[in-house]
Structures are given as structure tokens and as C-alpha cells.
Backbone as CSV, one residue per row, in Angstrom:
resi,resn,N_x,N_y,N_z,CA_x,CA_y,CA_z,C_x,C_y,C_z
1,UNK,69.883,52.738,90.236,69.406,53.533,89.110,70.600,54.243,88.477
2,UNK,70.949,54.218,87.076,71.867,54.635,86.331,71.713,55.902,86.633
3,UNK,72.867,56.341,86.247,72.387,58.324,85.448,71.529,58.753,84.435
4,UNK,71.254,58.177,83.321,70.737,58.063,82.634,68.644,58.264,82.811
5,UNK,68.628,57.167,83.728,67.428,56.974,84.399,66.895,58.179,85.176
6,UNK,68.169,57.902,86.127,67.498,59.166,87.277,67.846,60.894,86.400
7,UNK,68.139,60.816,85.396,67.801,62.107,84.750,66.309,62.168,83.607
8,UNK,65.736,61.158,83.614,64.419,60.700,83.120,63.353,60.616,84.386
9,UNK,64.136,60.392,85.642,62.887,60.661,86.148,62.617,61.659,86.892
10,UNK,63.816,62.506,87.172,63.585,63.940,87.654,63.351,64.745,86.312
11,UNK,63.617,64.352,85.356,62.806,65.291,84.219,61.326,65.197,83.706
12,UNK,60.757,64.010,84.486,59.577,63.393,84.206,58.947,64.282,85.603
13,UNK,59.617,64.324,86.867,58.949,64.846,87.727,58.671,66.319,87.775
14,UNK,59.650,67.082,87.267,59.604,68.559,86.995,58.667,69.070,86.042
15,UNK,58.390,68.170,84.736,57.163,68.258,84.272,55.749,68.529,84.238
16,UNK,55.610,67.173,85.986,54.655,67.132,86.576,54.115,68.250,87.037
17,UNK,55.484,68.739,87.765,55.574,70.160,88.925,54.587,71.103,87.841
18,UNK,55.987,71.664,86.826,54.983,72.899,85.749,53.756,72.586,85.661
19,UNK,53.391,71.143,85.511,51.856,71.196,84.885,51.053,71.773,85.953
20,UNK,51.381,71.230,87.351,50.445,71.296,88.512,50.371,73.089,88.514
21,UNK,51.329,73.213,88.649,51.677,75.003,89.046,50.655,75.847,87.408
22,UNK,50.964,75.332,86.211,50.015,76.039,85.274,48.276,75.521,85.657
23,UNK,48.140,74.286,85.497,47.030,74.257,86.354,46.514,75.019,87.496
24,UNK,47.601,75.301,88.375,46.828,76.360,89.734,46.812,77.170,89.242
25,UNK,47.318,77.815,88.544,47.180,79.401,88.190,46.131,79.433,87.284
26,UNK,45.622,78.775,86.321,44.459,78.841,85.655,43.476,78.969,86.398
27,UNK,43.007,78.116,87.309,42.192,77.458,88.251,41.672,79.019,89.448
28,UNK,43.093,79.464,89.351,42.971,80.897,90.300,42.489,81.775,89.419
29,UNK,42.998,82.129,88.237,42.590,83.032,87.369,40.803,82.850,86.914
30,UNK,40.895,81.426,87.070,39.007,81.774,86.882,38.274,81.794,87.664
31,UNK,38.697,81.553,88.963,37.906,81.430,90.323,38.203,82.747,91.023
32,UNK,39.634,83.564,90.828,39.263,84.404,91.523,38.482,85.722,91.447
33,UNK,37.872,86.728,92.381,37.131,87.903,92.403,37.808,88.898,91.290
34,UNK,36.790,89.429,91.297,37.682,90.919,90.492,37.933,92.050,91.585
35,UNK,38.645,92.430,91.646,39.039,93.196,92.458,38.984,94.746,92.318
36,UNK,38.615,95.479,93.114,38.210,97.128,92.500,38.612,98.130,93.948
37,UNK,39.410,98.925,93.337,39.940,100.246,94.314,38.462,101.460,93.959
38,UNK,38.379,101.878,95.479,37.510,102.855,95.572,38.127,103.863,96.484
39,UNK,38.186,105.177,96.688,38.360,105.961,97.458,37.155,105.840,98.901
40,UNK,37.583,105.801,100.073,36.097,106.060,101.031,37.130,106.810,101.796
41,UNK,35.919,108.087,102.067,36.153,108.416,103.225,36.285,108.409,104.586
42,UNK,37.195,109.008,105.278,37.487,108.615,106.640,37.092,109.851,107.448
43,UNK,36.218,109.235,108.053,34.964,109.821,109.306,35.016,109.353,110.358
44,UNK,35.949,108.342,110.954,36.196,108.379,112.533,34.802,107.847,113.235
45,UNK,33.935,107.272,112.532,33.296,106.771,113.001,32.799,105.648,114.092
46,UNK,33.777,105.046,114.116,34.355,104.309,115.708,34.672,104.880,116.730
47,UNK,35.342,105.773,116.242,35.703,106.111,117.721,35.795,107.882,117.939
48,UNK,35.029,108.581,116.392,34.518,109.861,116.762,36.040,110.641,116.718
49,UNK,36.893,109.986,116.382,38.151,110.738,116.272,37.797,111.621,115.143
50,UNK,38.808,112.674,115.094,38.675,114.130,114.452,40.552,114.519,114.002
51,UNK,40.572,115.733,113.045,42.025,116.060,112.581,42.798,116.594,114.326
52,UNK,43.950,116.308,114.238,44.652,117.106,115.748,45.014,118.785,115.135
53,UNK,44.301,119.493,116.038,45.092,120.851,115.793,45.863,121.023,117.237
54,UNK,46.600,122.532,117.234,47.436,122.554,118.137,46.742,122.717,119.893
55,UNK,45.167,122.537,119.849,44.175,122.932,120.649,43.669,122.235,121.076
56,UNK,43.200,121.020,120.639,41.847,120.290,120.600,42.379,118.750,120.696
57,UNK,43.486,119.015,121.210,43.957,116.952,121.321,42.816,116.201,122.006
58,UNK,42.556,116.698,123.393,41.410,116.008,123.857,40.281,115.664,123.036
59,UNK,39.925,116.862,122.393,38.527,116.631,121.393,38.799,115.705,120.811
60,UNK,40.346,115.310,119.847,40.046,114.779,119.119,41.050,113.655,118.638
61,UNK,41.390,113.037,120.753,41.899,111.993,120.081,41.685,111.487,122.111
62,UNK,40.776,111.894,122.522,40.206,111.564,123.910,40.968,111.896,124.737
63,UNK,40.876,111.024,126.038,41.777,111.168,127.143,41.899,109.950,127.889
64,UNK,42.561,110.142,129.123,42.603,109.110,130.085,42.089,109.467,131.538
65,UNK,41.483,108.391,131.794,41.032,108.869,133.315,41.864,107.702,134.442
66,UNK,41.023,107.381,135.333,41.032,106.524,136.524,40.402,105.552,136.061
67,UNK,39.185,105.301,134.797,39.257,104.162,134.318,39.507,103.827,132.771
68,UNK,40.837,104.442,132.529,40.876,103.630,131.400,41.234,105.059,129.852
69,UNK,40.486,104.734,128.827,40.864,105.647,128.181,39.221,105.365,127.247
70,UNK,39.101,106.946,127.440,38.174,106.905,126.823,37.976,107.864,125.020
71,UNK,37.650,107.426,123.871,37.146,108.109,122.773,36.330,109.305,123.068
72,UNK,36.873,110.096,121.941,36.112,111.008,121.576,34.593,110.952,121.607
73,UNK,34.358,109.833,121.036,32.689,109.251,121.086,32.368,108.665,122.309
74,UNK,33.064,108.499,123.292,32.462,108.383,124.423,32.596,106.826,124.938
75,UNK,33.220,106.032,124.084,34.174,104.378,124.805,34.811,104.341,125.293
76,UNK,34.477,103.355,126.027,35.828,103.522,127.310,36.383,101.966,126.629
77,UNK,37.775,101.844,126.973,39.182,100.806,126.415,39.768,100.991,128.032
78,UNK,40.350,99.734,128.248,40.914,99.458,129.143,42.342,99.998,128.970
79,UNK,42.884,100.678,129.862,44.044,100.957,129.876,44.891,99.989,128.992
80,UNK,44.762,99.026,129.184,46.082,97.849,128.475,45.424,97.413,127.176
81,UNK,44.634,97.950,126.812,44.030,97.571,125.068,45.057,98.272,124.096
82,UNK,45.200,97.371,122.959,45.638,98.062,121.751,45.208,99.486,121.258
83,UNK,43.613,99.599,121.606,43.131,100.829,121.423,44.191,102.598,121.849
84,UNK,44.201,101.940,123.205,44.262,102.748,124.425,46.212,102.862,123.889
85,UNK,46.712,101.487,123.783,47.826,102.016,123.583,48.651,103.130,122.262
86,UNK,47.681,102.942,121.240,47.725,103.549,119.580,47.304,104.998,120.482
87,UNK,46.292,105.144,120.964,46.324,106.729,121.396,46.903,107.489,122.103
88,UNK,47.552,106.574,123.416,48.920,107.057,123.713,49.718,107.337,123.421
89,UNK,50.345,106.954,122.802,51.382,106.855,121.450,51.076,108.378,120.427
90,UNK,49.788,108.616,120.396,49.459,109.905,119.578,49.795,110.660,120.276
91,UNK,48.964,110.794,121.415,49.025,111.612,122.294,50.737,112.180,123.150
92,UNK,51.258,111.029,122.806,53.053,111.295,123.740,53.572,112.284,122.417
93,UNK,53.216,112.238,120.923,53.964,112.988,120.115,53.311,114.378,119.588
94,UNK,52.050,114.204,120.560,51.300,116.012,119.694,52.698,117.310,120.192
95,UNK,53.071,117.151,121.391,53.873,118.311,121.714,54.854,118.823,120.639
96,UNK,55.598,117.773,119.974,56.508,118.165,119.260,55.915,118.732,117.588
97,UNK,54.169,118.158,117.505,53.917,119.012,116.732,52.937,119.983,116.570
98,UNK,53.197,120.949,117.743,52.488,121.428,117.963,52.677,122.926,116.938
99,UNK,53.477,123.254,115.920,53.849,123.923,115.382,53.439,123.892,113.692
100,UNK,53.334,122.506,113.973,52.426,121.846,112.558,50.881,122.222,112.736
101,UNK,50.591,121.745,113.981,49.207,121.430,114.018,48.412,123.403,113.759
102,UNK,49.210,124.193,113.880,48.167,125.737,114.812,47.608,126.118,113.343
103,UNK,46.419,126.427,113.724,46.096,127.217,112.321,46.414,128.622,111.783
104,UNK,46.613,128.665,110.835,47.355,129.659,109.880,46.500,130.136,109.564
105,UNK,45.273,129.601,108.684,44.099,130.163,107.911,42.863,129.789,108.136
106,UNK,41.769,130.102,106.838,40.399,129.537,107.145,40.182,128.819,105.639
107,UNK,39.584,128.731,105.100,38.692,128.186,103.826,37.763,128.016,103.698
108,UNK,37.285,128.414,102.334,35.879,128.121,102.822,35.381,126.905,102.099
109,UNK,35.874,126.313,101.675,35.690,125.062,101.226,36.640,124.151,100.765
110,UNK,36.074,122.758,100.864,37.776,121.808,100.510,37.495,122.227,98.929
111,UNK,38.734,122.007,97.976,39.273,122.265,97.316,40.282,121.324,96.980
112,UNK,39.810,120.158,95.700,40.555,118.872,95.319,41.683,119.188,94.209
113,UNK,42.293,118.503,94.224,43.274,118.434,93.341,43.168,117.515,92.228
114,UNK,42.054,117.162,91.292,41.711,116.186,90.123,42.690,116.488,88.626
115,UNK,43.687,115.602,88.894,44.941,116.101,87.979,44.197,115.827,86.370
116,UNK,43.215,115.579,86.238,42.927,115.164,84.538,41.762,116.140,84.420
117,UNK,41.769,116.969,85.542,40.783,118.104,85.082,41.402,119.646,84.667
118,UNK,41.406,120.468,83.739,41.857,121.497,83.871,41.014,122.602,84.325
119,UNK,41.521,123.758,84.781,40.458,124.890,85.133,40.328,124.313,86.658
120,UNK,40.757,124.064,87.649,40.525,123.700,88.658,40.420,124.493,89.563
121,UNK,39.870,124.617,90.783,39.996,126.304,91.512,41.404,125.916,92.673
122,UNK,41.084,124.943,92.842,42.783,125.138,94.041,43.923,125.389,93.202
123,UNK,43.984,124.523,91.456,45.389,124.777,90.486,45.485,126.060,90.104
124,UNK,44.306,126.720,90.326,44.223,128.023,89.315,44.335,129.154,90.380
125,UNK,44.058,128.852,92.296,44.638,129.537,93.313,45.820,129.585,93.740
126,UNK,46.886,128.282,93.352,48.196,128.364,93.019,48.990,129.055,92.444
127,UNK,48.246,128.878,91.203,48.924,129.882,89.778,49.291,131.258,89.992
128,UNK,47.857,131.496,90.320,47.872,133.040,90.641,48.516,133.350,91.990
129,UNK,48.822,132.441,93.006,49.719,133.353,94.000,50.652,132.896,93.372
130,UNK,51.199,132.160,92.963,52.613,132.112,92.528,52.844,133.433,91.260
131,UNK,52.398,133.712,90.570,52.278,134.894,89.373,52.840,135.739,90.364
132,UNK,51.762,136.116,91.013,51.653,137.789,92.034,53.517,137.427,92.547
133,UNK,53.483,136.379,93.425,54.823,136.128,94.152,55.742,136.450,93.804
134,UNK,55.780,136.060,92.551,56.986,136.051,91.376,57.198,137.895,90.692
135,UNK,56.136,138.315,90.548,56.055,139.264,90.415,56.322,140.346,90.973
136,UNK,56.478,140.348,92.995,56.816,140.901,94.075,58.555,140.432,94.145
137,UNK,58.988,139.430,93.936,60.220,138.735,94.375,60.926,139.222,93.328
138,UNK,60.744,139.077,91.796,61.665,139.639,90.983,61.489,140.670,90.267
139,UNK,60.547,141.781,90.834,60.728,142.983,90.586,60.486,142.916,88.894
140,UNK,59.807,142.252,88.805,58.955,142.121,87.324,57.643,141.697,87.133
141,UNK,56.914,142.865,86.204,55.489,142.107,86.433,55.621,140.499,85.641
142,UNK,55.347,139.580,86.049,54.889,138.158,85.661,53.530,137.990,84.407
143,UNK,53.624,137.486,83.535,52.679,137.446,82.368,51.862,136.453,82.365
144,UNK,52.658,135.394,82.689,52.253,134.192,83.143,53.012,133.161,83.972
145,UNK,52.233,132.485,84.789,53.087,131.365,85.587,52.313,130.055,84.980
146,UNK,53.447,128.796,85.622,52.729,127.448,85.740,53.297,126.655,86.189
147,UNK,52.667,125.710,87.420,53.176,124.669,87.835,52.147,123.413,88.028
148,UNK,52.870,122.719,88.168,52.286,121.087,88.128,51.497,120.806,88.877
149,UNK,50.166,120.335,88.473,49.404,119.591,89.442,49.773,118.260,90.297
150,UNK,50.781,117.650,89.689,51.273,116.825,90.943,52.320,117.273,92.145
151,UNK,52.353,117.859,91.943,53.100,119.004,93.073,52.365,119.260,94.015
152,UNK,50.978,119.263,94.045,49.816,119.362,94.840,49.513,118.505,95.034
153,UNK,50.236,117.535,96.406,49.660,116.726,96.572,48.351,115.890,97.433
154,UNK,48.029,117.220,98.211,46.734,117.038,99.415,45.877,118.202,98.833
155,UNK,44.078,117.768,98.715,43.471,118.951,98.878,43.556,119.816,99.768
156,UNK,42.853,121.388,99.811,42.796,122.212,100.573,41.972,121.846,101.367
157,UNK,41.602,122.205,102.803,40.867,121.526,103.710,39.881,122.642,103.607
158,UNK,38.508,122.150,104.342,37.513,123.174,104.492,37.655,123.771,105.771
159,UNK,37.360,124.865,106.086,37.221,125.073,108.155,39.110,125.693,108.104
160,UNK,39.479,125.418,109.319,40.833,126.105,109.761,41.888,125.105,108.683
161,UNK,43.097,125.905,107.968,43.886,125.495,107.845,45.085,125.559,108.453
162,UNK,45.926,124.211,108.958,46.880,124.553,109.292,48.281,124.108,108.661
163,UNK,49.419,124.539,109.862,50.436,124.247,109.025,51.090,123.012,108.323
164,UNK,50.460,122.121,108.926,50.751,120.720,108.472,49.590,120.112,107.111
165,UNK,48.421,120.978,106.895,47.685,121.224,105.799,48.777,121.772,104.064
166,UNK,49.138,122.920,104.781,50.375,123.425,103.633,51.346,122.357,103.353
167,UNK,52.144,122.105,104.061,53.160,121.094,104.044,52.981,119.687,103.538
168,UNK,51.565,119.576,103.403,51.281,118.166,103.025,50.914,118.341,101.022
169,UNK,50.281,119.333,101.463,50.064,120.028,100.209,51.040,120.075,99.337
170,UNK,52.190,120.776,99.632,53.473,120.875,99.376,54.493,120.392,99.619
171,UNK,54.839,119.052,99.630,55.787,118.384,100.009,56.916,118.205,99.413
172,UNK,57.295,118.817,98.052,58.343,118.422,97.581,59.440,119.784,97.524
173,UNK,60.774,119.369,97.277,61.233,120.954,97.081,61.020,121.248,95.608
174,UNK,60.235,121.990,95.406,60.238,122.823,94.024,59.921,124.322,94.565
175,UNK,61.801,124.621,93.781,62.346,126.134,94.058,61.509,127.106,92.837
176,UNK,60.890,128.182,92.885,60.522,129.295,92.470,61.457,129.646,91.580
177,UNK,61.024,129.726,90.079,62.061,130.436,89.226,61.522,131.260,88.185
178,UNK,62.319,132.537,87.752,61.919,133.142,86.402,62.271,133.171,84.844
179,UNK,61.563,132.748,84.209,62.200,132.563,82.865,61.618,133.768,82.160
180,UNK,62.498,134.277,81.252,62.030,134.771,80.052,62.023,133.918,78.457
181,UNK,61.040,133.939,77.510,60.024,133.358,77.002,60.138,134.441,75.507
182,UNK,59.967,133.910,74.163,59.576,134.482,73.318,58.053,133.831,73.226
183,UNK,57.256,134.442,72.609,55.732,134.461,71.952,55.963,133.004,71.201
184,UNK,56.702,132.777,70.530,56.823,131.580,69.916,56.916,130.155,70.811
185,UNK,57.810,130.405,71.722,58.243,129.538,72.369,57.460,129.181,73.371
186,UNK,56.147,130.234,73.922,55.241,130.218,75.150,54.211,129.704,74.376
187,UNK,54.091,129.977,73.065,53.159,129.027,72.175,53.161,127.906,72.427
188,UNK,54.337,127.496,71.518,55.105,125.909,71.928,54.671,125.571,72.842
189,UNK,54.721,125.638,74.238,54.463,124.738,75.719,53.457,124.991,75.683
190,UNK,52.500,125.337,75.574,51.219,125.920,75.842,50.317,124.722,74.551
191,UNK,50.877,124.642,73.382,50.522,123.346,72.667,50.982,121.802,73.254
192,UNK,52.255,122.039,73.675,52.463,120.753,74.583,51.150,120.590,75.515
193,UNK,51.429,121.688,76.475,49.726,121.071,77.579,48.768,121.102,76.605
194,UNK,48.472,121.418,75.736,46.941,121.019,75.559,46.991,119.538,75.098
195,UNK,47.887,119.398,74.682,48.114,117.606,74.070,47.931,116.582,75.211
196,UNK,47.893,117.185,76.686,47.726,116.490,77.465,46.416,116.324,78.220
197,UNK,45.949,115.816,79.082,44.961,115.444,79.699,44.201,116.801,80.760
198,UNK,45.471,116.972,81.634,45.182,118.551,82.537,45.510,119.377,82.220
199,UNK,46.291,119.696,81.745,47.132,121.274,81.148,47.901,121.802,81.929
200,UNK,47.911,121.487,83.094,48.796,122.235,84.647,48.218,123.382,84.850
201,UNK,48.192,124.053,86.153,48.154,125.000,86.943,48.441,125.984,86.146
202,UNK,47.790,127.285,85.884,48.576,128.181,84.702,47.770,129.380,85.195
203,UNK,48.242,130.934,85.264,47.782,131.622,85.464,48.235,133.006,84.318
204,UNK,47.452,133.705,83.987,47.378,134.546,83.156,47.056,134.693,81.761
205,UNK,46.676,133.489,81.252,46.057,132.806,80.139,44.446,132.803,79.985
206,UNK,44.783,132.945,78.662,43.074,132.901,78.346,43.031,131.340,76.978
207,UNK,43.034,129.969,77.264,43.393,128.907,76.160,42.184,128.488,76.223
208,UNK,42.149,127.531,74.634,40.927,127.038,74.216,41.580,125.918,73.257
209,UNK,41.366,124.371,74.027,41.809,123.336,73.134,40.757,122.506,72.350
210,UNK,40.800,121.807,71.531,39.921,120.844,71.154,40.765,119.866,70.815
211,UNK,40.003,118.771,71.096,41.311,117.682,70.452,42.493,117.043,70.310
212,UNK,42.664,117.746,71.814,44.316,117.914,71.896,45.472,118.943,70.995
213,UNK,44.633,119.675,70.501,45.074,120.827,69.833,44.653,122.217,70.070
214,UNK,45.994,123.084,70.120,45.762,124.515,70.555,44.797,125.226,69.734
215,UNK,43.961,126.066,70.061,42.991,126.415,69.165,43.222,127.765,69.249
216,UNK,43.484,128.475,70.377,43.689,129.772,70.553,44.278,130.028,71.786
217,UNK,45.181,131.436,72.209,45.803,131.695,73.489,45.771,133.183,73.670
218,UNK,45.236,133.231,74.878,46.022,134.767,74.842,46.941,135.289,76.351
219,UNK,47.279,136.209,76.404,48.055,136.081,77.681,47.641,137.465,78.071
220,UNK,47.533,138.073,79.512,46.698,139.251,79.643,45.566,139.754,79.256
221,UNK,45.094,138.835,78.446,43.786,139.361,77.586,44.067,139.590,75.795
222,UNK,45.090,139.188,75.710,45.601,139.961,73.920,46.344,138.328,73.478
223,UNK,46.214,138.223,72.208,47.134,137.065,71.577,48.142,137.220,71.666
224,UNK,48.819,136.333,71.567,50.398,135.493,71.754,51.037,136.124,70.548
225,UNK,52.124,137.639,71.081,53.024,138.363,70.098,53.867,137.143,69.714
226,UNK,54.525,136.511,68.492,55.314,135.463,68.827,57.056,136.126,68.645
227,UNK,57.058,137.372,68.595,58.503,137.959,68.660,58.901,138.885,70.088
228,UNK,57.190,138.780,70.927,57.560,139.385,72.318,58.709,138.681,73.468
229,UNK,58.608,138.983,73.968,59.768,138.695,75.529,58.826,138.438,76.725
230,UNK,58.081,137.523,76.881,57.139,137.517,78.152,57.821,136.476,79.302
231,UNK,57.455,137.519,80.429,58.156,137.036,81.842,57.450,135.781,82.406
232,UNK,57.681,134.961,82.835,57.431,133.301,83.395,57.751,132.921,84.883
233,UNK,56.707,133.079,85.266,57.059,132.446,86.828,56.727,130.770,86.969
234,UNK,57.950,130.180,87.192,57.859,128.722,87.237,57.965,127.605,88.083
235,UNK,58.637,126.604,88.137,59.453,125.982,89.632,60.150,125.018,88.656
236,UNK,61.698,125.556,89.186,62.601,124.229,88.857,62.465,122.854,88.158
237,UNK,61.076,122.216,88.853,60.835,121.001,88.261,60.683,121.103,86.677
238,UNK,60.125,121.709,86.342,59.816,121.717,84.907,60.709,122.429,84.281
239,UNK,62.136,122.841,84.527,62.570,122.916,83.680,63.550,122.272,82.864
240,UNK,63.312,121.055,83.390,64.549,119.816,82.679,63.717,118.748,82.763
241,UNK,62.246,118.563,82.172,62.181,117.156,81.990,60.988,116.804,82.833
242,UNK,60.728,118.170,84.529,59.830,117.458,85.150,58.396,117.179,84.533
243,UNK,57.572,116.218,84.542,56.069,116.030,83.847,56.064,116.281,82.510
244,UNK,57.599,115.744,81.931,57.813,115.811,80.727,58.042,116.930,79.940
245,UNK,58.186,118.129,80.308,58.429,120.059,79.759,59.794,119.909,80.316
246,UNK,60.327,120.785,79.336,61.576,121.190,78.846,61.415,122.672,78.928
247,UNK,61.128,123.622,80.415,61.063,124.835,79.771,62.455,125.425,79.911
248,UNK,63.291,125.045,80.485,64.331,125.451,80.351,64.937,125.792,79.199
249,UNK,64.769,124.950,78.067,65.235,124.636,76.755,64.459,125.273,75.582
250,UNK,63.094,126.222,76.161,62.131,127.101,75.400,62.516,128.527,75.926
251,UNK,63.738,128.744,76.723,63.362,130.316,77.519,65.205,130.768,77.202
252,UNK,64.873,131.688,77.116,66.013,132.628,76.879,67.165,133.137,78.134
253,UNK,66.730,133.008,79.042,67.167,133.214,80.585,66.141,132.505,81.424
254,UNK,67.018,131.981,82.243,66.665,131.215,83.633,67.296,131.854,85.377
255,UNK,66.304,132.198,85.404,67.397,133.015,87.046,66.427,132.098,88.157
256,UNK,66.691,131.436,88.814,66.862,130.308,89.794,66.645,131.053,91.407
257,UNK,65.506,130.519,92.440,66.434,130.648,93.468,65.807,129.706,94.851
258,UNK,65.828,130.808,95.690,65.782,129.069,97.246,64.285,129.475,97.530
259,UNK,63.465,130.021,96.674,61.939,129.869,97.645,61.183,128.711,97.283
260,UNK,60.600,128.180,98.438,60.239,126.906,97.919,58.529,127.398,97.649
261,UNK,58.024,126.395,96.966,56.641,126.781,96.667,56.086,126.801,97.937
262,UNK,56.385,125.481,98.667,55.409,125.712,100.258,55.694,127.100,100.599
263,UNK,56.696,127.359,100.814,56.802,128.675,101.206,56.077,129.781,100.848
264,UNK,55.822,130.117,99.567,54.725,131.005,98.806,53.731,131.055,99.211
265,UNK,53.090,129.692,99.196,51.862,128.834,99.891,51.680,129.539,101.096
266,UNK,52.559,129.234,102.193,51.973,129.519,103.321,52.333,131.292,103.780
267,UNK,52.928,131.498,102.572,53.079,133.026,103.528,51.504,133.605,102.805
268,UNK,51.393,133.329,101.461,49.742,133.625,101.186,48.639,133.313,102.543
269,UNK,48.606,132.177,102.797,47.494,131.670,103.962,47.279,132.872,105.021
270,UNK,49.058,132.486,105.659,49.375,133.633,106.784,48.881,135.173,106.370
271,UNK,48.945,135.320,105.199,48.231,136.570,105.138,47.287,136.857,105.073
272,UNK,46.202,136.193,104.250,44.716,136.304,104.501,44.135,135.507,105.791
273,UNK,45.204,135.100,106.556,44.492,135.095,107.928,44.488,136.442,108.770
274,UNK,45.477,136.948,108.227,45.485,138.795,109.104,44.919,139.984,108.533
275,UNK,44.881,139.615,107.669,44.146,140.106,106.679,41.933,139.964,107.041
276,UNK,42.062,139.187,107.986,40.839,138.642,108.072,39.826,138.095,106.876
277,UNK,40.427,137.636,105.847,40.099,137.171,104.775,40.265,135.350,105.049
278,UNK,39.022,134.712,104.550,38.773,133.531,103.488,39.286,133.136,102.891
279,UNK,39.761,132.158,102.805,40.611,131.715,101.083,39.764,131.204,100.412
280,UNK,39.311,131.428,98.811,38.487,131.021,98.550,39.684,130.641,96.514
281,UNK,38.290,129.789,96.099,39.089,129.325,94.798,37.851,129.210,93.803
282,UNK,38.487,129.410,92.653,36.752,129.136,91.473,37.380,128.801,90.480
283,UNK,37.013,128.066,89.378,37.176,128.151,88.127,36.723,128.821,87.374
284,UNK,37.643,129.726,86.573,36.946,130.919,85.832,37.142,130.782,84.028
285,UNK,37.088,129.512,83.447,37.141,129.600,82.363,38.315,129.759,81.513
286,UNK,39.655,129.806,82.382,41.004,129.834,81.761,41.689,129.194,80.952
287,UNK,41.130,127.835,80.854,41.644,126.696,80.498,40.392,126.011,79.600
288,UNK,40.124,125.833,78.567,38.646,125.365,78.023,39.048,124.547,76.882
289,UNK,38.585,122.878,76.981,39.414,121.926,76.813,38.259,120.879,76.487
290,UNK,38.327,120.897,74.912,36.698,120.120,74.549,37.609,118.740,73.566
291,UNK,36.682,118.125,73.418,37.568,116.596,72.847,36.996,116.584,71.551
């Protein structure tokens, strides 16, 4: 076979190939399922398992006897089962977190984090300890704060919270900062969120959007002076870009420093646990956001 040839018939065969390969993929595309993500919850229903606190490993991740290893729910697994070995394995690493696991607080109810909702009661229990925080730390009353609902990344749990509850919650470093703000410029961002879907976490505001347009604001209870100086408790992330805000680039001073939000977070918890207080969260109408 010339050259000529055998480049006619490996170009004749590669042909073939594409066709077969566009053929399968058609063939898949109409035969296959549709496919759909659902959230389900996880209830331990096999095997009656439960969250580990720093107390309750047995409760809630069984034990071992003389025969074997038995569930929370009451199965027994042979020592040498996959079962038996996955809970060992839990069980060899609770010690080291046993510092994660202790509870800090209580709640009285879970408390989600639905980022396309505004007015939320866990975003709007954020806000406001971060305000107060900010307000204790820099020796200025705070007018308003705001931070990101993706920053929150675990709901609040119902029943005991612990420390590995916060931390999950709070997983990223976003440092605590204060800006100062003209009336004009707190306008400005405050029209940015309403253009958006959630509005973020915001405390000390009284807003009303329609349409993706600001309709009205007030801050303390009074409208937006737009030649005032109002104090801003924030976090780092947003001020270059994070979730798309530029507040850095709306504020007149930026003073920066090392508290991390978890941190805020959990010294709040820790306190209304000694405090003998509940943590509790509501939506109170702060944020009112009609299409």
C-alpha cells in the first residue's frame, strides 16, 4: 500500500471513529435519566449513631465488648467488619478532640444559613454581635456592621453547642475591622446589596428594597445624613473585592486587626452560657426586600 492510500484509509477510518463516538453521545443524551440534587437529612438511622460531644462517645458512636462491636442502636458487627473497623478508627481520634467536641452553649433552635434570603435570624445574630464587639474593641459606638453570609458556613445547631459547632460555622480567617463611612458612601453599598439577591448580614439598619432598588434606609432609626461620618464594623473580606464590595474604596479610614470572627462568635456563646442564657435569633424586619 502506497502512502497515498494508507493516508485514505486511516482518514476513512478516523471518520468512522467520530461518527461512532457522535452517535454514542447522542444515543446517551437521549437515553439517559435526568438527574436531580436534593438535600436529605442525616439521622443515623442504621446504626442510631448521634453528633460526638466531649461526653457521650459511647452514646454515640457504641462500644466494644467480648463480642464484637456493638451500635448505638443495638447491632452487633464482628470485630473484623468494615463496620467495626470505621468506628474504631472514630473512636482512636475522639481524645485529641476532645476540646472541639465540649459544649460552650445551648440554642434553642437550629438556625440556617439560606444565603438568597435576607432578614435571616442566625445573619442578623451575627451582625449584631459583631456591632456590639466592634463597639467594645474600638472604643466607638458602631452604627452599623456587615458581613457575608457565606462566611457562615454551617447552621447553628439546636440543643448544646459546641466548639467544633463555632468553628465549622466559622471557618475562614476573616479579621474584624473598622471603617469610617460618609452618609453618601454607606448609601452607595447599601444600594449595591439591595441589587443583590441576600443583602448580607447587616445590623443597625432599618432598609426597604423593591426591585432591586433602594427605596429607603435608615441607620439607628433616622435617615442616611449623606455628609455624616458613621462608624462600620466589618471583616477584611469585603474590603477589596470579597462577594464583590469594595468597602475599602467607600470609607475614609480603615483600621485593621487580628480578631477573627470565630473568635467574636465564640466568646459570645461562652458568654451566654455563664450567663445562663439561650441563644436565641429572629427576624425582625431589617431588611424588607419585595420584587
Amino acid at each position: 500500500m502506497n502512502n497515498r492510500n494508507q493516508n485514505i484509509w486511516m482518514l476513512g477510518w478516523a471518520l468512522i471513529l467520530v461518527g461512532a463516538v457522535f452517535a454514542g453521545a447522542h444515543a446517551l443524551k437521549a437515553d439517559s435519566p435526568r438527574l436531580e440534587w436534593r438535600r436529605v437529612a442525616m439521622d443515623g438511622h442504621r446504626t442510631g449513631a448521634r453528633p460526638v460531644t466531649a461526653d457521650n462517645v459511647a452514646e454515640a458512636l457504641g462500644v466494644f465488648d467480648e463480642e464484637g462491636y456493638r451500635t448505638p442502636s443495638g447491632v452487633r458487627y464482628p470485630e473484623t467488619s468494615p463496620v467495626a473497623a470505621s468506628a474504631a478508627q472514630l473512636m482512636e481520634v475522639q481524645p485529641s478532640l476532645v476540646h472541639l467536641k465540649t459544649v460552650i452553649g445551648h440554642s434553642d433552635g437550629m438556625y440556617m444559613n439560606l444565603r438568597t434570603q435576607p432578614d435571616l435570624p442566625l445573619g442578623n445574630l451575627v451582625a449584631d454581635v459583631f456591632r456590639e464587639y466592634g463597639s467594645r474593641y474600638f472604643k466607638t459606638p458602631m452604627d452599623f456592621a456587615i458581613t457575608n453570609y457565606g462566611g457562615i458556613r454551617v447552621p447553628m445547631p439546636e440543643g448544646p453547642v459546641t466548639m467544633e459547632d463555632i468553628s465549622s460555622m466559622f471557618p475562614f480567617k476573616n479579621y474584624l475591622c473598622y471603617v469610617q463611612m460618609t452618609g453618601a458612601s454607606l448609601t452607595a453599598l447599601l444600594e449595591q446589596l439591595a441589587a443583590t439577591p441576600s443583602f448580607q448580614a447587616v445590623s443597625g439598619c432599618e432598609v426597604q428594597v423593591k426591585g432591586g432598588k433602594l427605596v429607603s434606609a435608615k441607620i439607628g432609626g433616622k435617615p442616611i445624613d449623606p455628609a455624616r461620618i458613621y462608624h462600620v464594623t466589618t471583616i477584611d473580606f469585603l474590603l477589596d473585592g470579597g462577594d464583590k464590595l469594595n468597602i475599602g474604596a467607600l470609607s475614609r479610614k480603615v483600621v485593621l486587626s487580628r480578631v477573627l470572627l470565630k473568635d467574636v462568635m465564640l466568646e459570645y456563646v461562652r458568654g451566654c452560657e455563664a450567663a445562663g442564657t439561650v441563644i436565641t435569633a429572629a427576624s425582625d424586619g431589617r431588611v424588607k426586600m419585595e420584587d
